[in-house]
C-alpha positions as CSV (number, residue, x, y, z in Angstrom):
1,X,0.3,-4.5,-22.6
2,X,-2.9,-4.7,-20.9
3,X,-3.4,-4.9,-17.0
4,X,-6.0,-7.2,-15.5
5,X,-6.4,-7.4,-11.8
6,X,-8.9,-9.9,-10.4
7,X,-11.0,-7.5,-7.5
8,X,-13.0,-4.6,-7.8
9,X,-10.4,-1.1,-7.5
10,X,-11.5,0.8,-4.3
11,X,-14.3,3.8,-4.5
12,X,-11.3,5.6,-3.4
13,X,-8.1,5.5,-1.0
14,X,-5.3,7.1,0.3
15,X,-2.0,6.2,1.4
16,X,0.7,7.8,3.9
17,X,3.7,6.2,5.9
18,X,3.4,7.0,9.8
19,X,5.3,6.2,12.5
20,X,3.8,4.0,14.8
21,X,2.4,5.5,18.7
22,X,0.9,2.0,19.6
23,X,0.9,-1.2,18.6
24,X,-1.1,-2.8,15.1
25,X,-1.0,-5.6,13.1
26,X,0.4,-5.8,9.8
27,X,-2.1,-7.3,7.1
28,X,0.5,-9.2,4.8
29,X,2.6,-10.8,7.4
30,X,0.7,-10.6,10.3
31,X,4.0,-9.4,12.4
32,X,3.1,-6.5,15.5
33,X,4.4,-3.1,14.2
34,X,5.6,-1.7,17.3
35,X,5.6,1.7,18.7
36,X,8.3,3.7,17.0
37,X,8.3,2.0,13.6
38,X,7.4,3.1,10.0
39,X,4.0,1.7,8.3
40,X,1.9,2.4,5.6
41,X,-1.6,3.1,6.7
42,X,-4.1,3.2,3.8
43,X,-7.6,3.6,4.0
44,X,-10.5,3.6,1.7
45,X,-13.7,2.2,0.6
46,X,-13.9,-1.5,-1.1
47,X,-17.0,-3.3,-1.9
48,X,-19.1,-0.5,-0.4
49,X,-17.0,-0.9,3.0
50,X,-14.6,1.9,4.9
51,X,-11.3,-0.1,5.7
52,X,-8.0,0.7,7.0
53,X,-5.1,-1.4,6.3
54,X,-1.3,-1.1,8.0
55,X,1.5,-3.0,6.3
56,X,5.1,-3.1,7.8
57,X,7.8,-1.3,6.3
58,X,9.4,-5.0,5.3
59,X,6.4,-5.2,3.4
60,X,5.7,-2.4,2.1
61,X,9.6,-2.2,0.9
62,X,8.5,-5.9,-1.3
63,X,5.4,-4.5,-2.1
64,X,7.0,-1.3,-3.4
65,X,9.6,-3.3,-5.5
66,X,7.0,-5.1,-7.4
67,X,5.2,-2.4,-8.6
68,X,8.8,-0.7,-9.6
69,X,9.5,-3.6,-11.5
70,X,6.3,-4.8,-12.9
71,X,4.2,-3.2,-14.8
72,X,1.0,-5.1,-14.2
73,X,1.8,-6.1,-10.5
74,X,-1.7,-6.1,-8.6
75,X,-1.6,-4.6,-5.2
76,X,-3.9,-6.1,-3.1
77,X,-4.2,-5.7,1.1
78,X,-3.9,-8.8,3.2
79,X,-2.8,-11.0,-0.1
80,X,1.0,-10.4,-0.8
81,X,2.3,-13.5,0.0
82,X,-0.3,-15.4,-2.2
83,X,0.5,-12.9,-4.6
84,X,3.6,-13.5,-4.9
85,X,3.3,-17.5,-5.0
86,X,1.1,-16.7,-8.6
87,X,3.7,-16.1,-10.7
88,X,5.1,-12.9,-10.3
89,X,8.4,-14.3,-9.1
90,X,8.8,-16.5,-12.1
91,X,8.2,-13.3,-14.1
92,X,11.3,-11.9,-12.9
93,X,13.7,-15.0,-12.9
94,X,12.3,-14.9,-17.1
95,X,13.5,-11.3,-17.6
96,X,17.1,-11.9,-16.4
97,X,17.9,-8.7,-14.9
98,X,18.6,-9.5,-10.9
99,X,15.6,-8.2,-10.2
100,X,14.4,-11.6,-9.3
101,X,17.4,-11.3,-6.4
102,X,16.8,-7.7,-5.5
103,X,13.2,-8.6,-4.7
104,X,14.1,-11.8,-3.1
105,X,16.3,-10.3,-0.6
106,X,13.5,-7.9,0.3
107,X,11.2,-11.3,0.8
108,X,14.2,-12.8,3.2
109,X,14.0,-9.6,5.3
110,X,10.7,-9.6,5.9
111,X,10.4,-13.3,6.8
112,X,13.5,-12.6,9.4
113,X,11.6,-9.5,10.7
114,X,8.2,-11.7,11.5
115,X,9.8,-14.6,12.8
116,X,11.9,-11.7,15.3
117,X,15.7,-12.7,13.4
118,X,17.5,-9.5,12.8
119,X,17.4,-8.0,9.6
């Protein structure tokens, strides 16, 4: 099966969890990662342009399920949720393997950690 993803790959990247020493934004849910918690950090060069991005562990934990269990799942920074509203969800309902509910669960959590329920 070919992959097609709609934006130009980065020049290059690279990726590492950190734990957090002050405070940043996540790019996919917008929720503060405080002091103390896990992130992603990746940085890299798009479109010519040096950027950093920082994505919550709730996030990163959907984002890391998708690409487990979809081969052509298109990671891009700052557009998960849209992402996943493009059919990506309906993908794994089709397939009938509870992925569709593993990954949902993951969703649930990360809605409850940005609107400050505990998870």
């Amino acid at each position: 099966m070919d992959c097609y993803c709609d934006y130009e790959p980065p020049a290059f990247f690279d990726q590492e969890d950190y734990v957090a020493r002050k405070e940043h934004r996540c790019c996919e849910c917008g929720r503060l990662i405080r002091p103390g918690e896990r992130y992603n950090r990746t940085v890299g060069k798009w479109d010519g342009l040096f950027k950093t991005f920082r994505r919550c562990s709730h996030c990163d934990l959907v984002v890391d399920s998708l690409k487990t269990r979809l081969p052509c799942y298109c990671d891009s920074f700052g557009g998960l949720w849209e992402t996943i509203g493009d059919g990506y969800m309906d993908d794994l309902l089709k397939a009938r393997t509870g992925d569709y509910f593993a990954v949902m669960r993951l969703i649930v959590a990360a809605k409850q950690a940005r609107h400050g329920s505990l998870v």
